[in-house]
C-alpha positions, -999 to +999 in steps of 0.1 A: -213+028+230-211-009+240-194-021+208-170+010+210-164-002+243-155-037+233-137-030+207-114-006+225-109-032+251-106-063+224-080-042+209-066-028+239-045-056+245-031-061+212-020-031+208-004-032+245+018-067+232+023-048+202+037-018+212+059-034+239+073-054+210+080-024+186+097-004+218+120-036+227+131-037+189+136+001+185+162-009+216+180-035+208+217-039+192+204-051+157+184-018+150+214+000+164+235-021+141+216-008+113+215+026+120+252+027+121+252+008+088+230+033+070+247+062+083+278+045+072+262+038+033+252+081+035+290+089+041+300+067+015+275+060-006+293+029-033+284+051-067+300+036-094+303+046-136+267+050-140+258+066-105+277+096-115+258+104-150+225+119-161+195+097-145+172+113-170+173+081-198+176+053-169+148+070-153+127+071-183+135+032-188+126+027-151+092+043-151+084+026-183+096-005-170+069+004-138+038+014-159+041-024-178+043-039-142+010-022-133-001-027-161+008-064-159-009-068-122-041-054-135-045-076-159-036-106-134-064-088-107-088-088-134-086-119-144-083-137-108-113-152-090-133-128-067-124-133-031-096-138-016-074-146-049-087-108-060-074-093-027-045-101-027-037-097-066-049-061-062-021-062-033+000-067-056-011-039-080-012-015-050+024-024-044+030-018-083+015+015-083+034+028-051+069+019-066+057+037-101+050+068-078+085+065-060+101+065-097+081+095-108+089+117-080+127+106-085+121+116-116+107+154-110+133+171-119+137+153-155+100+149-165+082+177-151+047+179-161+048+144-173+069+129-139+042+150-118+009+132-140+025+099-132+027+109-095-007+123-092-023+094-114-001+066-094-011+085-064-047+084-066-047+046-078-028+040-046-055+061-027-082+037-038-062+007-036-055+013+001-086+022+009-098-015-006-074-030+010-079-013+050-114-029+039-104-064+037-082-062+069-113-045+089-139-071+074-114-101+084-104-086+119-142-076+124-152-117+120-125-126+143-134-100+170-174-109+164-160-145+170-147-139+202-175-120+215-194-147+201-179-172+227-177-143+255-219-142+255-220-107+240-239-096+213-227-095+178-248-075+158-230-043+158-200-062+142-224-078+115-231-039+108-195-030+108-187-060+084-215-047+067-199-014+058-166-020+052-181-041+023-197-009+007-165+006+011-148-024-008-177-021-032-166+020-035-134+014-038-141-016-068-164+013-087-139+036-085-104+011-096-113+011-129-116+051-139-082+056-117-065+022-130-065+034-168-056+069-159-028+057-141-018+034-166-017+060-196+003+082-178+038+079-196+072+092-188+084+082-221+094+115-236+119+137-208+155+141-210 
């Protein structure tokens, strides 16, 4: 009950800054500036030639194009140093699989079946990916806030434990990359309309 306490009150005032930040943008001219300019690009969206045919072959191209750029960043997490190097290549391969998943569902109503694999597959490799990630960000947060309590007298043992299990869950999350990573990766859009 302690820690929770702390940590709601560590927190507390980050999120206050935070949110009084996000409200003053969400107010001022700029965003308003680009919500005109977006509902200006849905009146008249600037289609030219190729906007107006079939996506079905420029999709398949796309996706294609998206499955070698995962499968590119997982080589490149594979072979990076473990740490911080690793992190953030598998970022980058979390970022890969997210557009491939955009590009299938685009793609629904072309591929079927084989645009809703992608999806799922892409989907799930995201999933794990996130979860790894939320991991790192906890562990990294967690050393900062044990630092400060640290230097505010209070003990830090409950952080330690925290730290602790947001490691298993990157360890989870590591068991589990591989299985959804090659599933992911042989899911092909290469064959609709």
């Amino acid at each position: 009950v302690f820690l929770a306490g702390r940590l709601r009150e560590q927190e507390g005032a980050r999120h206050a800054a935070a949110w009084g930040r996000a409200v003053a943008a969400l107010g001022s001219a700029r965003y308003f500036a680009l919500l005109d300019d977006l509902d200006g690009l849905l009146a008249e969206p600037p289609l030219r030639g190729p906007a107006r045919r079939p996506a079905g072959k420029k999709l398949r191209k796309a996706a294609e194009a998206d499955r070698r750029r995962l499968t590119r960043r997982l080589a490149a997490a594979e072979r990076a140093d473990a740490g911080p190097e690793r992190e953030r290549a598998l970022h980058q391969v979390r970022k890969a699989a997210r557009r491939a998943r955009h590009t299938a569902e685009v793609a629904l109503p072309y591929g079927g079946k084989r645009a809703r694999r992608l999806r799922k597959r892409t989907k799930k490799l995201q999933q794990v990916l996130g979860d790894h990630q939320d991991a790192v960000v906890a562990r990294r947060t967690l050393v900062s806030l044990a630092a400060e309590a640290h230097r505010a007298g209070a003990d830090t043992f409950g952080y330690g434990l925290l730290h602790a299990m947001q490691t298993a869950a990157m360890a989870e999350a590591a068991r589990e990359l591989p299985r959804r990573a090659d599933r992911a990766v042989a899911a092909r859009l290469s064959r609709f309309a």
